[in-house]
N, C-alpha and C positions, 0 to 999 in steps of 0.2 A: 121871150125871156129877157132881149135886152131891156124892153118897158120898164119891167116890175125889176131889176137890178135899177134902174134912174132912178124912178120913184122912191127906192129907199133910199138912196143916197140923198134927193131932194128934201127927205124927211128927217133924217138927221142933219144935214145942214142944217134946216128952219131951227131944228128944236134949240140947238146951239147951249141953252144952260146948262143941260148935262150928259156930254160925251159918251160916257158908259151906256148909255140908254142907245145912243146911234147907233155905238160898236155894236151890240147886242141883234139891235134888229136887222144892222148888215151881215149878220152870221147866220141869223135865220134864214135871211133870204137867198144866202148863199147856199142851204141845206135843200131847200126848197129848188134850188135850181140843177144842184147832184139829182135828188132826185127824178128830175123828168128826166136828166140824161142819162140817168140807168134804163130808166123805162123806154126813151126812144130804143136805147141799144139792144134791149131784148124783144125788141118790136121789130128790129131791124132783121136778128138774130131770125126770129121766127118766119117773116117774110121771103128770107134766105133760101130754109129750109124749103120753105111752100114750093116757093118755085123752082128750086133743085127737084122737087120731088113731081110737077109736075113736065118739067122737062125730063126728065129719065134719066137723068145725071145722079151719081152714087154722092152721097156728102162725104165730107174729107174724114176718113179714120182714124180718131184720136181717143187712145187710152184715158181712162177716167184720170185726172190730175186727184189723185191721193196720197196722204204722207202712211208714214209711220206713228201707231197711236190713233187712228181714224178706229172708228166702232160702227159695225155694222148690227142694226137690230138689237142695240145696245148690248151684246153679249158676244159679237167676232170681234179682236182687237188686231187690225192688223199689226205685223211683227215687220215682215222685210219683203222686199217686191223680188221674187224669182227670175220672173218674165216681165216684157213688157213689149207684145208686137203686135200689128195688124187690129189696133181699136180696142184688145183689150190686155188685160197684164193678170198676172198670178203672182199671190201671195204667201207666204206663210202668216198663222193665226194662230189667235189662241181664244178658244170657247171658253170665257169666262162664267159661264154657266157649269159644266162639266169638269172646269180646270181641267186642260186637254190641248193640242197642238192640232189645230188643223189645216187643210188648205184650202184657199179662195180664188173661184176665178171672179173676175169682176169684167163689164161691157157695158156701156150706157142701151138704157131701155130704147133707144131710138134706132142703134145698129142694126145691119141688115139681117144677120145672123142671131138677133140677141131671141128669137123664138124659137128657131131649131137650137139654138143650146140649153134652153129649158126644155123643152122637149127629148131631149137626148137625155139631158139627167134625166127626168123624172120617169123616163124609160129604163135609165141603168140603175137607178134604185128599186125599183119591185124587183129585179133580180135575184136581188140577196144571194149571191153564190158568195162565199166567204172567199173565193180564189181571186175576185175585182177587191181592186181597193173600190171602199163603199160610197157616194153619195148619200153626206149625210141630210142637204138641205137643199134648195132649187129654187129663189125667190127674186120675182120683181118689186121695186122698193125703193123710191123717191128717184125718179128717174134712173135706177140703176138697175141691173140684171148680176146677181153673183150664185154662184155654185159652190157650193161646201161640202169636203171630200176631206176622209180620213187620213194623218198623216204620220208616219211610221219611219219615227227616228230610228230605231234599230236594224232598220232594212238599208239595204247597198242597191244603185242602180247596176244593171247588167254595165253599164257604159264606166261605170269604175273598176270592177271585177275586169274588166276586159285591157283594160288599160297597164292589166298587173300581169297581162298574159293569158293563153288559150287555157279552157278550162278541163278539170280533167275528165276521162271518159264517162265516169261515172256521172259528175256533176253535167256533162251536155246533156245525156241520158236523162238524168229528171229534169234538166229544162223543157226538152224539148216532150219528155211524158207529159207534164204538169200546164204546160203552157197550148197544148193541141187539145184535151182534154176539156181544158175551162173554156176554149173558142170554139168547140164545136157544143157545150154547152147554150154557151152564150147564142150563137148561129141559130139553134132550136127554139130558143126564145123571139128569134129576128131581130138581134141586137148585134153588129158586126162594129169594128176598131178603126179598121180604116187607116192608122195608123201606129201600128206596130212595131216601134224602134227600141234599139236598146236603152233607152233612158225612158218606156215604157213601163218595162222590167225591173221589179226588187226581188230581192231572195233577203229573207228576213235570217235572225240569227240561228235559226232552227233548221235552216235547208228548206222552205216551203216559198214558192216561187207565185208572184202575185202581179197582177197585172192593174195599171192605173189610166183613166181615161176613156172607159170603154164608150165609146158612142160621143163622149162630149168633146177628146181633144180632135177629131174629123170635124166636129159641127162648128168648132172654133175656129179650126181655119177655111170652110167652106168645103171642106175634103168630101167628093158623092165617088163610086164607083159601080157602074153596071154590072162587074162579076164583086160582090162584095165576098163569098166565098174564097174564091182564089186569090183576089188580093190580100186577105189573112192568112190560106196557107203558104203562099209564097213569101208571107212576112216572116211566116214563123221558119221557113227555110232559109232565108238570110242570117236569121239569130241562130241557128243553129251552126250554119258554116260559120260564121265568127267563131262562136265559141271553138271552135274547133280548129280552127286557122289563125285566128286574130285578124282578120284580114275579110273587107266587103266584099263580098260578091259580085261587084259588077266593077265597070273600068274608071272609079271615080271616087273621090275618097270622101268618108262620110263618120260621124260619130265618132270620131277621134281615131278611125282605122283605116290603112291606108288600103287602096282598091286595087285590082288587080291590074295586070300590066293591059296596055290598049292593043289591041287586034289580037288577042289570046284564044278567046271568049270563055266561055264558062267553065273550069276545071276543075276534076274533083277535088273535093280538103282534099284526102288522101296523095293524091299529085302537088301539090300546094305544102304541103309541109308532111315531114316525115313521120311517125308513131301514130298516125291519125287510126281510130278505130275504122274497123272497113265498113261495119254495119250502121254505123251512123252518118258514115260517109255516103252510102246509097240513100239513106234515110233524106238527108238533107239534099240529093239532088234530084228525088224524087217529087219534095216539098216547093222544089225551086222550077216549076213546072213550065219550059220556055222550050219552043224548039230545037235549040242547037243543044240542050241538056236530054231533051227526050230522044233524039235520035241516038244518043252513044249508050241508051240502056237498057235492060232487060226487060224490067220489071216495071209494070205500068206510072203513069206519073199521079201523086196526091193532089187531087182541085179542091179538095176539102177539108175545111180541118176532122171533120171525121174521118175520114176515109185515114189521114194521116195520124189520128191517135191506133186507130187500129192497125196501120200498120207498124208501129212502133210496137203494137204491144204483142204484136204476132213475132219480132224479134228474139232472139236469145238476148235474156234480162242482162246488164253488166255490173258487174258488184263493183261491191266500193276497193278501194285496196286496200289493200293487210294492212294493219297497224304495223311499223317501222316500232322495232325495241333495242336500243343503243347496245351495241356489243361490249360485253363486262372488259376489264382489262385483264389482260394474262396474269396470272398469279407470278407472286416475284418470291421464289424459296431463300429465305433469309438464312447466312450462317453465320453461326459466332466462332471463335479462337480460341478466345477465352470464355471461364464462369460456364453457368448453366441457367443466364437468361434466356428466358423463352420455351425451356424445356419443363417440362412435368417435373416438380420436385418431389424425392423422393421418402421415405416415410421420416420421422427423423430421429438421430444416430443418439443413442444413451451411454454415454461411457461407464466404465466400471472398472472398479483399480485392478491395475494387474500385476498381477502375484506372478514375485520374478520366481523362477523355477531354481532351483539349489545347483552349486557348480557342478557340472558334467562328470561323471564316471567316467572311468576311461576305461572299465573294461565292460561288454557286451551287456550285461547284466546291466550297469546303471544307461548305458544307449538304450535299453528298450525300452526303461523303466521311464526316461524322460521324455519319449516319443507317445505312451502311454499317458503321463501327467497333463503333457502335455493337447492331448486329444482331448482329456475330459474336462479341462478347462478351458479349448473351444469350446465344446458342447453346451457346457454350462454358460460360459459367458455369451455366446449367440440364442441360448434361451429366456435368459434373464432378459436381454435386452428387447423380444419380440413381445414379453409380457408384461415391461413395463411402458413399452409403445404405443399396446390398445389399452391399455390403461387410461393415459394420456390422451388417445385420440379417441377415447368412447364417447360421443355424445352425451349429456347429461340429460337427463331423466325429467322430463316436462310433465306436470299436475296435468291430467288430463281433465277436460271440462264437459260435466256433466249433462250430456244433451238433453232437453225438454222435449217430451212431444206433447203435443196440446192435444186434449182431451173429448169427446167425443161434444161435452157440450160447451166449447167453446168456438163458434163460428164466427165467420166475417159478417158484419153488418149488411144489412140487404142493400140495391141501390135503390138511391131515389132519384124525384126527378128533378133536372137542372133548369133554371130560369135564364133564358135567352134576354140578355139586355138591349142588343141595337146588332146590326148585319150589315155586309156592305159585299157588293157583288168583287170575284176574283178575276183580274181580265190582265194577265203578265203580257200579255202581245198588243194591249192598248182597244181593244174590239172587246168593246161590251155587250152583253144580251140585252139584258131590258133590267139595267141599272136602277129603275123608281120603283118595280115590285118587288125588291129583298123583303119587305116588309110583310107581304101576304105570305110567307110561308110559316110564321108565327104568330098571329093576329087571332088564332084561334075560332076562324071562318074557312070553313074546309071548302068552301065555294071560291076564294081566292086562290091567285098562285100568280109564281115568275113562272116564265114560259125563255127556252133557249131560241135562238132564230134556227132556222131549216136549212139541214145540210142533203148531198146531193150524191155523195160518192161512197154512201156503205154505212153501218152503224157507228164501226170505230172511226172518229172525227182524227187522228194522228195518219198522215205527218202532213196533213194541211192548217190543225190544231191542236194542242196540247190535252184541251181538256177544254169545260165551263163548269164553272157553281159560286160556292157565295163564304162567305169567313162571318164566322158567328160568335160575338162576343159575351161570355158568360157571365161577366163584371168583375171577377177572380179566379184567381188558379182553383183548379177544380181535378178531382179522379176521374177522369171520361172513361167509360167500360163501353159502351153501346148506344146506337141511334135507331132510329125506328123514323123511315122517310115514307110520307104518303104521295104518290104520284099519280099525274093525271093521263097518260097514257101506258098502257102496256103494248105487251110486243114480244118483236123477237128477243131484246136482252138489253137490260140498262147496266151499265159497271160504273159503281160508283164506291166511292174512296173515302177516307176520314183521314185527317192528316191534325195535327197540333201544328199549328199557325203562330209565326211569330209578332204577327200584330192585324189588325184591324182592314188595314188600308195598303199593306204593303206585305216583300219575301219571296221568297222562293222555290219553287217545288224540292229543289237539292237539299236546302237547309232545314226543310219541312221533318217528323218524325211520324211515321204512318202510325195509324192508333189501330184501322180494321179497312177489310176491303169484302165487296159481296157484290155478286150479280143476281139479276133477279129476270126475270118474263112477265109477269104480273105489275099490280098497282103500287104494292108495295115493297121495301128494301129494306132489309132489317142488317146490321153492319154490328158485332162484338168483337172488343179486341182481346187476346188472351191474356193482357195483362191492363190494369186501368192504365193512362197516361194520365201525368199531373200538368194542364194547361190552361189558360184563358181564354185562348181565341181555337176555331176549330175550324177549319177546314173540309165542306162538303164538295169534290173533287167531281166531275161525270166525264167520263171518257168513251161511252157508246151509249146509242140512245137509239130508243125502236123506229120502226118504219110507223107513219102515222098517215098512211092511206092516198091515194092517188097515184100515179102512172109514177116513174122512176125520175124522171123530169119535169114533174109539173112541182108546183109552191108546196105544198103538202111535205117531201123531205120525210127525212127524218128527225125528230126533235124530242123535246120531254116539256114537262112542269112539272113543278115540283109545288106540290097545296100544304101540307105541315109538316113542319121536321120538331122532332123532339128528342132530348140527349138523356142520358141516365149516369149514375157517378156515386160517387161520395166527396160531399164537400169538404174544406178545410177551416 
């Protein structure tokens, strides 16, 4: 390199007439010279690596150096970096394909781990239990490795909920149903957590409790365990005594909660803080399965998360508590002094001239006579005055309007049928079905359809989901009376809903107006409402969906599709 730096210089000296021509080739040559020295350095770089790797030495672990604004696959934008430890870091994103918020783990393709955590996803996505947050992606990709997992702004970590204080009975109760149920799930698959902490855990706005990580945050930080059974359900008995204590379980403080006192050992919640339910207090020291907890108890200890959903559910169930309703305030009996505000007035008073009576006799004869006069001009004047009072207060006499009844051949117009302009699928919790086939269910190819993903726990999808279907936009306000849906599986029972939609793309089940509801066991579902509704966008709502064949636990689920939907109405 120093040769060929002389030689230009020797060259522009000679040329001497015109400088700019020197400068020019001294630039190049100096470009020319960056050059080899990047290439020695990744020469250097790689050489490094070589013999790191054949000496048996680990290369140093360093997170991928990425900003904010970086695009992955030209469609993940990263947003803000979460994490960032042990070689690789977490992001928030946003799918600009989907417009959607997701998250990202990221690891250079060369890390020791970076194949068991693609393997871990693409294990925890054939899953599909809708109770894991989902793995939506799993790619290697210009020397990087990232994971793409669903993310759920409306949802709170357990590790915030905790930090507000112990949760109440009822709420530990479906944690600990919800969260033994989907691991021992998961376990049958051969997919275990490994790590189970409270910022594992969200509880969405709905009360449905969902877990994040499965298989991939263990494989991230190299987490293996030879009982992987019992290291879940003693996970899940930690999250339990939290919720129930506010306080870890062991003598060491963790997740923002402080741990128990040192040389204690392991006490029941119930001993540990006062109100504690007593049956969730066994529950969780059952789950927390260690010798000095198994010798003070009766009842066998849980190594499994099955064994511990079942015994939860063998439990007397714990309701939620009574709605609290504000005590009215005492009634306050007002008195007046004066006047007759506030009181019922009374009919009103008609004067009438009074006839003064002639002076007094003074012998017997004219005393009776004026006791007499005087009688029959009460009588009279308290008559007059009661007949000139409903006089005054008779209501006045209103034309009455002559009713029509329509006629034998005067009927409503028949319906007809309505033309579906564009569709778009309805996902209020951010978890879509399969978003790109709205469109086969009006195509007018009865071979097409949207199909829902596979659920696992019964027909009715509630209170792990609301509901799935799609909003149907008619191009104008329309009388909707009735649909007629063709579906692609039958079964034990589909329930599904019609609702007048406040738009397209957005809304709410509350603000929604139901039009008709029907279930059906068969292929078809026919839906009339007693009265048309006048709207544009329409609402096909499915809240239970048939068994569609396979063992209780295998992919098969329960689910639907839906092949044509057609609406009927009278236009505007």
């Amino acid at each position: 390199m120093a040769e060929r730096s002389t030689a230009a210089v020797d060259v522009a000296d000679n040329s001497g007439d015109d400088p700019l021509t020197a400068k020019a080739d001294t630039a190049a040559t100096d470009g020319v010279a960056e050059e080899q020295k990047t290439a020695e350095q990744n020469a250097e770089a790689t050489e490094k690596k070589a013999v790191e790797r054949q000496s048996g030495e680990q290369p140093s672990l360093t997170a991928p150096e990425l900003h904010s604004g970086h695009k992955l696959a030209r469609r993940y934008r990263l947003e803000e970096c979460v994490t960032r430890l042990d070689g690789f870091s977490s992001w928030r994103a946003v799918d600009e394909k989907l417009r959607r918020a997701v998250g990202v783990h990221l690891l250079p393709a060369d890390h020791p781990r970076a194949r068991s955590v693609l393997a871990a996803a693409r294990s925890s996505a054939l899953l599909g239990d809708p109770r894991f947050v989902q793995v939506l992606d799993a790619v290697e990709e210009n020397d990087l490795v990232y994971v793409v997992h669903e993310w759920l702004p409306d949802s709170t970590e357990l590790t915030a909920l905790l930090a507000a204080g112990p949760l109440e009975p009822h709420d530990a109760y479906q944690l600990v149903t919800q969260v033994s149920q989907a691991m021992a799930a998961a376990h049958r698959e051969g997919l275990a957590h490994l790590r189970l902490t409270p910022s594992a855990v969200l509880r969405s706005s709905t009360g449905q409790y969902r877990i994040r990580g499965l298989a991939v945050n263990a494989a991230l930080r190299g987490i293996t365990a030879d009982r992987p059974q019992r290291s879940d359900t003693e996970a899940i008995g930690a999250l339990l005594y939290a919720a129930l204590t506010q306080r870890w379980p062991y003598d060491s403080d963790a997740y923002g909660l402080s741990g128990l006192p040192k040389g204690v050992g392991l006490l029941p919640p119930d001993q540990v803080r006062a109100g504690v339910h007593r049956g969730l207090s066994e529950i969780a020291m059952r789950a927390l399965a260690n010798d000095g907890a198994t010798a003070s108890r009766q009842e066998p200890p849980c190594t499994t998360p099955d064994e511990l959903a079942k015994a939860v559910a063998a439990m007397p169930r714990v309701k939620p508590p009574e709605p609290e309703y504000a005590t009215p305030p005492e009634y306050q009996r007002t008195t007046y002094q004066q006047g007759t505000y506030g009181r019922p007035q009374p009919r009103p008073q008609v004067t009438q001239p009074v006839v003064v009576p002639p002076p007094p006799l003074q012998s017997r004869t004219g005393t009776a006579l004026k006791w007499a006069v005087s009688a029959l001009l009460i009588a009279a004047l308290g008559l007059g005055s009661w007949q000139i009072a409903d006089r005054l207060l008779a209501p006045e006499a209103t034309p009455k309007t002559p009713v029509t009844t329509p006629t034998a051949d005067e009927k409503p117009p028949p319906p007809k049928p309505l033309t579906i302009h564009a569709a778009a699928e309805f996902s209020p919790d951010g978890s879509p079905q399969n978003a790109e086939g709205v469109g086969n269910t009006y195509d007018d190819d009865s071979t097409s359809y949207w199909r829902t993903k596979s659920y696992y726990e019964g027909p009715i999808l509630a209170p792990f989901k609301q509901g799935v279907g799609i909003v149907y936009d008619l191009g104008s306000d329309q009388d909707v009376s009735a649909a007629s849906i063709s579906l692609r599986y039958g079964g034990e029972h589909t329930a599904a809903t019609l609702y007048a939609a406040d738009s397209l793309s957005s809304g709410s089940l509350e603000s929604m107006k139901k039009i008709a509801t029907a279930e059906t066991s068969g292929s078809t579902v026919e839906l009339a409402g007693k009265v048309p509704v006048k709207t544009r966008y329409v609402l096909l709502w499915l809240t239970a969906l048939p068994y569609s064949g396979g063992d209780q636990f295998s992919r098969a689920g329960y689910k639907q599709a839906i092949m044509d939907v057609s609406f009927v109405g009278s236009g505007t």
